[in-house]
N, C-alpha and C positions, 0 to 999 in steps of 0.2 A: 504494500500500500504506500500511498503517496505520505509526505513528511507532513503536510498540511493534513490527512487523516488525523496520525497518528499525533499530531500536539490537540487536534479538536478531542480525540477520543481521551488524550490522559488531560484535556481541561475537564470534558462531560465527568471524569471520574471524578477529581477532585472535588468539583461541585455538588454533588451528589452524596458522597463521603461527608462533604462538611455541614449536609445538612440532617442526615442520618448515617453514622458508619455499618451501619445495620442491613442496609440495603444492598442485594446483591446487582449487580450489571453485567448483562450480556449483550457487547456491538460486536453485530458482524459483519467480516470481514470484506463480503461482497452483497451490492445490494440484488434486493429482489423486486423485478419492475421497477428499479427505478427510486427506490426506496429502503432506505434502511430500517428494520423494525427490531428497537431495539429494545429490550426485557428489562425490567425492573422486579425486583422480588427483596418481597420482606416476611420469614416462614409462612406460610402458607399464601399468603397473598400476592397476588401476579398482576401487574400493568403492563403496558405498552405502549410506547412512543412511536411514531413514524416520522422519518425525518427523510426528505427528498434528497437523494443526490449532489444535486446542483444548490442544495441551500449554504447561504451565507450568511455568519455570525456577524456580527461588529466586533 
């Protein structure tokens, strides 16, 4: 993956982390359609995020 992935995915982590250390994160590595769907889990509880490909943070 590109370098611009991989500082967004260990920002998503950190932020995420510092707002519950509790919660697990799954990003993968290639998207599907076009989309990243990436998992949030805190024991038994399951969310999910979708984040477009092409999107851009500030």
């Amino acid at each position: 993956m590109s370098e611009e992935f991989d500082e967004g995915k260990k920002k998503l982590l950190e932020v995420v982390k510092s707002i519950d250390p509790d919660v697990e994160i799954v990003v993968p590595v290639t998207p599907s359609r076009g989309n990243f769907l990436i998992a949030l889990s805190k024991g038994k509880a399951r969310k999910f995020i979708s984040v477009n490909r092409g999107s851009s943070f500030p």
